[in-house]
N, CA, C and O atoms as a GROMACS GRO file, in nm:
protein
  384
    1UNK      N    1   0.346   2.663  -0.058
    1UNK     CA    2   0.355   2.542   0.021
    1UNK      C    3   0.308   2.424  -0.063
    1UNK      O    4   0.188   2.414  -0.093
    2UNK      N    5   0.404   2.329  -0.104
    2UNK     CA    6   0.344   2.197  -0.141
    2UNK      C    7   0.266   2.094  -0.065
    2UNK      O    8   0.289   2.075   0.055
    3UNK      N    9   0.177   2.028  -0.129
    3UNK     CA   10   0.083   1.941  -0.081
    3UNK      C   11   0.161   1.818  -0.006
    3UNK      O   12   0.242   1.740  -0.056
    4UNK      N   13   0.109   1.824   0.141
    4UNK     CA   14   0.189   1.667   0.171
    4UNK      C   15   0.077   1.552   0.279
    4UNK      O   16  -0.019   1.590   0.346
    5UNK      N   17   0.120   1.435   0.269
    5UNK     CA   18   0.043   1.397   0.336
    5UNK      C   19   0.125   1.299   0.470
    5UNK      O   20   0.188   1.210   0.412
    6UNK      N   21   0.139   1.289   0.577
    6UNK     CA   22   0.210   1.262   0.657
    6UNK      C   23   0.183   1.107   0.689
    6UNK      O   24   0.087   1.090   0.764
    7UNK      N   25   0.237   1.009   0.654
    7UNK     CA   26   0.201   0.850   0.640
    7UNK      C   27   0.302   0.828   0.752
    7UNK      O   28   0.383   0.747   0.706
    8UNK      N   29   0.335   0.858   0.871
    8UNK     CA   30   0.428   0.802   0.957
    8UNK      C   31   0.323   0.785   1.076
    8UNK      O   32   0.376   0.721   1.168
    9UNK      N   33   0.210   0.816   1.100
    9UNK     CA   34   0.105   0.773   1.172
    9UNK      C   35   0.036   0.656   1.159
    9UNK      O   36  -0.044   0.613   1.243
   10UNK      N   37   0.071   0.589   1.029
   10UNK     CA   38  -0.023   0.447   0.973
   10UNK      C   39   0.104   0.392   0.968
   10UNK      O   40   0.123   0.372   0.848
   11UNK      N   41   0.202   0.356   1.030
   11UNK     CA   42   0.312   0.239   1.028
   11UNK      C   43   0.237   0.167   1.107
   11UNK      O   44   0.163   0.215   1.194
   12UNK      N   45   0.251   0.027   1.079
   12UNK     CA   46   0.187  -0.042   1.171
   12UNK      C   47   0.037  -0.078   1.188
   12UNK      O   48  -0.010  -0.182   1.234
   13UNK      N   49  -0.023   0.028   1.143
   13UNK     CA   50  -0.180   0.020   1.170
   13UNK      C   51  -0.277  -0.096   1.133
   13UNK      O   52  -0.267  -0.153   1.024
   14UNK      N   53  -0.364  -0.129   1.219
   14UNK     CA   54  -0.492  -0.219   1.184
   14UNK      C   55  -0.599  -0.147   1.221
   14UNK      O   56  -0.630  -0.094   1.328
   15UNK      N   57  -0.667  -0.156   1.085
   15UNK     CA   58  -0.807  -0.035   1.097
   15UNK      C   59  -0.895  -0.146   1.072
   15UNK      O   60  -0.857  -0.231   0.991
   16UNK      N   61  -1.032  -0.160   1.141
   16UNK     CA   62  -1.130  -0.259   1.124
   16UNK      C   63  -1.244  -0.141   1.060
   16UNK      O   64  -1.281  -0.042   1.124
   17UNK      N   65  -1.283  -0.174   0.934
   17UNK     CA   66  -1.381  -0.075   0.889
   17UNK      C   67  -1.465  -0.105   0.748
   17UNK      O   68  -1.581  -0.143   0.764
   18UNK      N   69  -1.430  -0.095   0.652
   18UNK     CA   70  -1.500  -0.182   0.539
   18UNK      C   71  -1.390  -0.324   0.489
   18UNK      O   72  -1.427  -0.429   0.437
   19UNK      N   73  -1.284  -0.292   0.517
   19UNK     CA   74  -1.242  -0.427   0.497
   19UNK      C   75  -1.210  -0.456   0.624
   19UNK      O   76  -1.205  -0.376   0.718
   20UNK      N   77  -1.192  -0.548   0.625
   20UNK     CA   78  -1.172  -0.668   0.776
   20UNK      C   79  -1.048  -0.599   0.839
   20UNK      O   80  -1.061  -0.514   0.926
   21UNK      N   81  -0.933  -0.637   0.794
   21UNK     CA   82  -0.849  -0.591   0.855
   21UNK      C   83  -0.712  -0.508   0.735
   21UNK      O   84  -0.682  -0.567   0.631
   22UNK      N   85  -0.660  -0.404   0.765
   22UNK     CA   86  -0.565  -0.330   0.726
   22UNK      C   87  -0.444  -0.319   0.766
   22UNK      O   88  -0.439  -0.250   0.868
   23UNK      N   89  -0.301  -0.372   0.716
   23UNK     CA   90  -0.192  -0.310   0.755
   23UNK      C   91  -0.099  -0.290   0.701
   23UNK      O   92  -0.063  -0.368   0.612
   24UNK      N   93  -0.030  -0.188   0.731
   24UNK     CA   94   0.036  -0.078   0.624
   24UNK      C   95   0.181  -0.058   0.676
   24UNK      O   96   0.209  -0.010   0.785
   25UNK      N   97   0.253  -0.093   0.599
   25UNK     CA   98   0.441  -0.140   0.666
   25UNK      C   99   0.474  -0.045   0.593
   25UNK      O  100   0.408   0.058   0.579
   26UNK      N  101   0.637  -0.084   0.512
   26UNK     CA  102   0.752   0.064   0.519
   26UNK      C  103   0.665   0.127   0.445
   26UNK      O  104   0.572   0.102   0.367
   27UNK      N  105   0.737   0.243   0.506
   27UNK     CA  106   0.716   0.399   0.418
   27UNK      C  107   0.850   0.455   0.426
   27UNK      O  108   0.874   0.557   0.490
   28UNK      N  109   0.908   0.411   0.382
   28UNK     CA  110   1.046   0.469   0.293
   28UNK      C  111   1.038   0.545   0.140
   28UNK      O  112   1.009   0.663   0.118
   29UNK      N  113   1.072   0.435   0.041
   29UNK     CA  114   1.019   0.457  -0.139
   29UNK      C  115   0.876   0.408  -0.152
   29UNK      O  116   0.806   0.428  -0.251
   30UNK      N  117   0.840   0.341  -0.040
   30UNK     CA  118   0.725   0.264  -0.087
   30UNK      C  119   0.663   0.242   0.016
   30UNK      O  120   0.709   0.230   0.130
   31UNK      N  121   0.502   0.230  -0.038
   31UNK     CA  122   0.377   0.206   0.105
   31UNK      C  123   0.353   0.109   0.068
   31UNK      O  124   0.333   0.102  -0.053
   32UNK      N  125   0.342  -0.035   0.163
   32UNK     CA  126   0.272  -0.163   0.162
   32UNK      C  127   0.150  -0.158   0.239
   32UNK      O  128   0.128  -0.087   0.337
   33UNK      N  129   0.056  -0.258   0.173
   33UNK     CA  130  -0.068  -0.253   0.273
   33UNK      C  131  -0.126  -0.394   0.237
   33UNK      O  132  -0.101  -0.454   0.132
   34UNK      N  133  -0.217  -0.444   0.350
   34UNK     CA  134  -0.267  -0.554   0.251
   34UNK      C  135  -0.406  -0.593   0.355
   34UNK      O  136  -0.412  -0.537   0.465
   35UNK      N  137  -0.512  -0.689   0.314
   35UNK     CA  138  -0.685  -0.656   0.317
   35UNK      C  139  -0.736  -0.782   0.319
   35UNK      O  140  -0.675  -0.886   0.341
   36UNK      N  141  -0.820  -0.771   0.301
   36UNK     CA  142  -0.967  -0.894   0.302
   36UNK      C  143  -1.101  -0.784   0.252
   36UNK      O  144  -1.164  -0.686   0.290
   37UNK      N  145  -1.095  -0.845   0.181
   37UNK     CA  146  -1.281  -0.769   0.174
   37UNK      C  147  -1.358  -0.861   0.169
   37UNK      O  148  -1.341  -0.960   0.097
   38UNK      N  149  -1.470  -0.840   0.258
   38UNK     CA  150  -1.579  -0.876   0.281
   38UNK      C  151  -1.703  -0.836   0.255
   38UNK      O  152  -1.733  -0.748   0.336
   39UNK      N  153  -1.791  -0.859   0.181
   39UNK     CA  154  -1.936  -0.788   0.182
   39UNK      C  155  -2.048  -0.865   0.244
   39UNK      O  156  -2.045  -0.982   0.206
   40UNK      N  157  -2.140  -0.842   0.324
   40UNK     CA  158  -2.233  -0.955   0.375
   40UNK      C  159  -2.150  -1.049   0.461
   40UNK      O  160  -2.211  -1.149   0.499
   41UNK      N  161  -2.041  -1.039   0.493
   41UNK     CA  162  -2.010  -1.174   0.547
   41UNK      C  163  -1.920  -1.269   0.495
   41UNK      O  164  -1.868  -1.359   0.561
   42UNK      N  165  -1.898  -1.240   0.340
   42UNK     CA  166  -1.878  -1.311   0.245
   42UNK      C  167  -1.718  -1.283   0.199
   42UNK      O  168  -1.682  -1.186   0.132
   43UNK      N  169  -1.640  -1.379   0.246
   43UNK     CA  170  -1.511  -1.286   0.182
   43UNK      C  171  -1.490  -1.317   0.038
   43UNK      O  172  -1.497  -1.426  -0.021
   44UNK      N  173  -1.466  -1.206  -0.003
   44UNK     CA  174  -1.446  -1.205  -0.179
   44UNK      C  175  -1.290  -1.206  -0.195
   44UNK      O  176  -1.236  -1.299  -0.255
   45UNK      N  177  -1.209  -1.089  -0.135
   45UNK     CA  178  -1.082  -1.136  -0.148
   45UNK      C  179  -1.006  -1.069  -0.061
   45UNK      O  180  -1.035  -0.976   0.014
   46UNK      N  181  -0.845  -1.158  -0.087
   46UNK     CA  182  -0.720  -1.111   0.015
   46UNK      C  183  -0.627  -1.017  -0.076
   46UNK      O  184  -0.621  -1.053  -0.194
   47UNK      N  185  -0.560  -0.912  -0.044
   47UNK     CA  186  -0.508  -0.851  -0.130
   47UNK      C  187  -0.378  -0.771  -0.022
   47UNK      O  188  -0.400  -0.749   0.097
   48UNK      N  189  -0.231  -0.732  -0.098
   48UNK     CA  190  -0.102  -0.702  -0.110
   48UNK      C  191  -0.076  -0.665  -0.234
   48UNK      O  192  -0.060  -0.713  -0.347
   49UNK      N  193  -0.080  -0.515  -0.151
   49UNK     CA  194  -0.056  -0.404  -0.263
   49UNK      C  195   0.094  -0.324  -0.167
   49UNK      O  196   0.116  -0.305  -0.048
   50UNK      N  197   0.172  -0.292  -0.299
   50UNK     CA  198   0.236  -0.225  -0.268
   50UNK      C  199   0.283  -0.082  -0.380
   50UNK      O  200   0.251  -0.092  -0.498
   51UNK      N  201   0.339   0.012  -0.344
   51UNK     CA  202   0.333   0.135  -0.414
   51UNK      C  203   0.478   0.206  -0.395
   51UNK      O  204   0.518   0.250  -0.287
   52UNK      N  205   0.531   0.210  -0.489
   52UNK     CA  206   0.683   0.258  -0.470
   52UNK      C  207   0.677   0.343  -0.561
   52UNK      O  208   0.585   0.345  -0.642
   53UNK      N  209   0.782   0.432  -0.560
   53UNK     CA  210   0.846   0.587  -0.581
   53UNK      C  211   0.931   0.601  -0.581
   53UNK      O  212   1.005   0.618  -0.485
   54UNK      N  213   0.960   0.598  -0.718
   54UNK     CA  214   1.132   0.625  -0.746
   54UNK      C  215   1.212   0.738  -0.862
   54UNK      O  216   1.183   0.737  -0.982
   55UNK      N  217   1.289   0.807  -0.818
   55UNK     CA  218   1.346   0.896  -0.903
   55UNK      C  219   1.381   0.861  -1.051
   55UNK      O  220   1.440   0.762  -1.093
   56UNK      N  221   1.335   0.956  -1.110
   56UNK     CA  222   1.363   0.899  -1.244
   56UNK      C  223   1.399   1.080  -1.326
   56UNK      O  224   1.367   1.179  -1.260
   57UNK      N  225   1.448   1.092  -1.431
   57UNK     CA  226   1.514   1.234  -1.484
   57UNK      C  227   1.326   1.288  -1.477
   57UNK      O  228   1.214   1.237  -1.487
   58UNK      N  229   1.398   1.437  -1.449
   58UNK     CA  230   1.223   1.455  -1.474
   58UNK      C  231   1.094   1.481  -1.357
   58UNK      O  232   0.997   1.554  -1.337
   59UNK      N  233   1.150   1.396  -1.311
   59UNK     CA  234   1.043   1.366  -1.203
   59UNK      C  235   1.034   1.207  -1.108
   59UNK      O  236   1.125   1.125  -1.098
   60UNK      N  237   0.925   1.201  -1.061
   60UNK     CA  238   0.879   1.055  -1.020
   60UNK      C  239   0.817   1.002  -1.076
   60UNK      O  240   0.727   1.046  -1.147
   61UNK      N  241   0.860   0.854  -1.054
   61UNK     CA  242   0.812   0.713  -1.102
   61UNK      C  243   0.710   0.674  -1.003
   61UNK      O  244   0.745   0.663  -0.885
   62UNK      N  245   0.567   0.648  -1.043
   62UNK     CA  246   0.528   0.590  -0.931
   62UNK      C  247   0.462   0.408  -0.977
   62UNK      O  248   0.376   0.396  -1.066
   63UNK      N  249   0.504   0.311  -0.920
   63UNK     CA  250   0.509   0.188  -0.934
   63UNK      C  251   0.443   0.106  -0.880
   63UNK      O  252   0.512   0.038  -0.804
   64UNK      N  253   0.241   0.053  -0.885
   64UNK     CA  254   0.174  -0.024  -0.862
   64UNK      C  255   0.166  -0.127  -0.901
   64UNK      O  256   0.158  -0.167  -1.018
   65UNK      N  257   0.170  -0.215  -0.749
   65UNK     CA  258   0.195  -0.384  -0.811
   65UNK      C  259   0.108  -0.454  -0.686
   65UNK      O  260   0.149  -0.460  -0.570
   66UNK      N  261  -0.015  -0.501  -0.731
   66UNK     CA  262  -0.101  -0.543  -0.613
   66UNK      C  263  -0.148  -0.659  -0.637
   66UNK      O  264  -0.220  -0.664  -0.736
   67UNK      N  265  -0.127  -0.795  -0.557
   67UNK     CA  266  -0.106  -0.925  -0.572
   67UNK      C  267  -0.241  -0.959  -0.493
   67UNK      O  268  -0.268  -0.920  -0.380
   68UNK      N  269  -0.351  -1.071  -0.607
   68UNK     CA  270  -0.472  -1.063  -0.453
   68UNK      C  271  -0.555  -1.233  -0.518
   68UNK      O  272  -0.597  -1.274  -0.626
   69UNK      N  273  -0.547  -1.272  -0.415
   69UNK     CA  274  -0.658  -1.434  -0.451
   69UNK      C  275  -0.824  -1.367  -0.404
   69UNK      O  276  -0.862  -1.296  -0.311
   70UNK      N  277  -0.881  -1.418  -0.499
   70UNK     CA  278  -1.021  -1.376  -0.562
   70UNK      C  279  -1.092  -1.573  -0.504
   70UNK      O  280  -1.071  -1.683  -0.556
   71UNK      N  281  -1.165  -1.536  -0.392
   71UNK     CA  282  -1.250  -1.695  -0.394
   71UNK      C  283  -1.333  -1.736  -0.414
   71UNK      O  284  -1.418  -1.671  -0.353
   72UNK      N  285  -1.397  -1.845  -0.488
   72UNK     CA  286  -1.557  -1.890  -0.522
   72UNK      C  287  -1.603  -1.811  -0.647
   72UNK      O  288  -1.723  -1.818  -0.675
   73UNK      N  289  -1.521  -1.736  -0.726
   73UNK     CA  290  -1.610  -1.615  -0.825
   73UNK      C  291  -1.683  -1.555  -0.745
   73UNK      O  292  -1.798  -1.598  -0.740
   74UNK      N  293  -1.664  -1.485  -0.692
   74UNK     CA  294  -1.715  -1.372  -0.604
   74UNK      C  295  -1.704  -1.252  -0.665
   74UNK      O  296  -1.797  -1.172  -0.676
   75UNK      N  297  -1.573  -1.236  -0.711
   75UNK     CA  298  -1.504  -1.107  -0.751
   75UNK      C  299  -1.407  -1.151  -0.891
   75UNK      O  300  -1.334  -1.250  -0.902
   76UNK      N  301  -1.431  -1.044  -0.990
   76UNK     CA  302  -1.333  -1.095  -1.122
   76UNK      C  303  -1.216  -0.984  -1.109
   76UNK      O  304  -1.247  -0.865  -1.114
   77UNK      N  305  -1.069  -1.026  -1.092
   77UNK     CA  306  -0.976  -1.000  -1.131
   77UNK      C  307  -0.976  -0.876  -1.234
   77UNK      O  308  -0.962  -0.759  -1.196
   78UNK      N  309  -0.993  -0.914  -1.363
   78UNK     CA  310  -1.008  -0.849  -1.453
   78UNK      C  311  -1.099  -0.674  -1.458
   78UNK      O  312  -1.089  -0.581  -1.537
   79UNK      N  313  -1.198  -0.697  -1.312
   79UNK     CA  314  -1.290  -0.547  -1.294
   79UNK      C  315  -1.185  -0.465  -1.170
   79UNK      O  316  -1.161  -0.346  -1.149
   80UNK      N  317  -1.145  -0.575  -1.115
   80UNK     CA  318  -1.060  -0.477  -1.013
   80UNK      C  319  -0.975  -0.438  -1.084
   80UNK      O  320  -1.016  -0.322  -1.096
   81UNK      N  321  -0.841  -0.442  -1.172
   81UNK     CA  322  -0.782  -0.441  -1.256
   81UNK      C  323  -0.779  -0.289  -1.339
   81UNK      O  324  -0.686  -0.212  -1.362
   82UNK      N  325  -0.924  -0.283  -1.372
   82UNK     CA  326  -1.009  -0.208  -1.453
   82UNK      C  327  -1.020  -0.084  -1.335
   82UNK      O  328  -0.960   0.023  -1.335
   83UNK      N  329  -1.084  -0.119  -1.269
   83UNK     CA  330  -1.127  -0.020  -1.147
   83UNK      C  331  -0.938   0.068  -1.094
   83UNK      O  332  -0.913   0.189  -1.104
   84UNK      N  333  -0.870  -0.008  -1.058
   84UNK     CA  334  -0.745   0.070  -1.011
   84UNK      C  335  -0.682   0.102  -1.126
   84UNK      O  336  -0.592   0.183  -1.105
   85UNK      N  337  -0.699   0.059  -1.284
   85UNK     CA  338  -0.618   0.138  -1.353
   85UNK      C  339  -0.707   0.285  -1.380
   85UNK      O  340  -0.637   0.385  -1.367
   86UNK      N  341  -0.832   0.306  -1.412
   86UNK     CA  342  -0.924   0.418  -1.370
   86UNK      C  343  -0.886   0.544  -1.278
   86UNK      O  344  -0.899   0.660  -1.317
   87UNK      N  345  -0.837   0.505  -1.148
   87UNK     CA  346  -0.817   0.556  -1.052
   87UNK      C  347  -0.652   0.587  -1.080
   87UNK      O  348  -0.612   0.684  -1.016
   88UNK      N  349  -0.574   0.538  -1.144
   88UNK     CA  350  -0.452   0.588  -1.095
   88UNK      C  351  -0.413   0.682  -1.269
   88UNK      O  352  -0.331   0.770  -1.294
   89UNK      N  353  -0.518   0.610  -1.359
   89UNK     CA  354  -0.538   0.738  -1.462
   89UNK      C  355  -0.595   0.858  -1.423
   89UNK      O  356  -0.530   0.946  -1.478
   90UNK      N  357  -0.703   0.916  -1.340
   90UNK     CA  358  -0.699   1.031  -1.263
   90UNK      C  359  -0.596   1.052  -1.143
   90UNK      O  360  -0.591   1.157  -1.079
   91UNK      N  361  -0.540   0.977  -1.127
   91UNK     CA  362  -0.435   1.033  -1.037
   91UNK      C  363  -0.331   1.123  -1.100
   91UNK      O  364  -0.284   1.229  -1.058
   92UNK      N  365  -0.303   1.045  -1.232
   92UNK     CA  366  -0.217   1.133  -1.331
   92UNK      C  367  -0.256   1.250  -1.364
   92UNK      O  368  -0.193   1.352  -1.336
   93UNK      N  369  -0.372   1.245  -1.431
   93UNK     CA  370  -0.449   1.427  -1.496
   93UNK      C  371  -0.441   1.523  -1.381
   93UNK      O  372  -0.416   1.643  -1.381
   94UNK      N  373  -0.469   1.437  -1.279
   94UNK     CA  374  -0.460   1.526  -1.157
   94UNK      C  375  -0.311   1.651  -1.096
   94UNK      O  376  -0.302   1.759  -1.037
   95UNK      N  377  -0.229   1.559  -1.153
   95UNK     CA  378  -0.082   1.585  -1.164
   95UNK      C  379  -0.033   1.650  -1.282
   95UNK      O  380   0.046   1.744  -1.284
   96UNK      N  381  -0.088   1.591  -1.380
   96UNK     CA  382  -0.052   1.736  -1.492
   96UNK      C  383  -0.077   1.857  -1.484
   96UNK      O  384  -0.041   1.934  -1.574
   0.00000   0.00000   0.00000
């Protein structure tokens, strides 16, 4: 049995929980979602991410592209950046 995870329950969704608010549109080739984070009170940033999957010889393509305004220097671009390329480099090893 292959691993699956069933994303037709989060169409639509707004989850109030560490970020302000969450919501998560098609799931076709691709999951959209997009945020606010807040710490203290303080919003650091707005963020639209989206994640597509596409056939390619071989296998799948998977395609992160996450668009986000950073306010006051709160938060540097450049560590989030750092932080999700981290994470989607173990996503890979994980997959080999």
């Amino acid at each position: 049995m292959e691993p699956s995870f069933d994303v037709t329950s989060l169409y639509n969704r707004r989850a109030v929980n560490r970020w302000e608010r969450t919501s998560v549109g098609d799931l076709t080739e691709r999951v959209t979602w997009s945020y606010n984070l807040f710490v203290g009170g303080v919003k650091l940033s707005s963020s639209l991410t989206v994640v597509e999957l596409t056939t390619v010889d071989g296998g799948t393509r998977l395609t992160f592209t996450e668009t986000g305004a950073f306010y006051d220097g709160h938060e540097k671009p450049e560590l989030r950046e750092q932080g999700t390329g981290w994470l989607l480099d173990a996503l890979g090893k994980s997959l080999d």
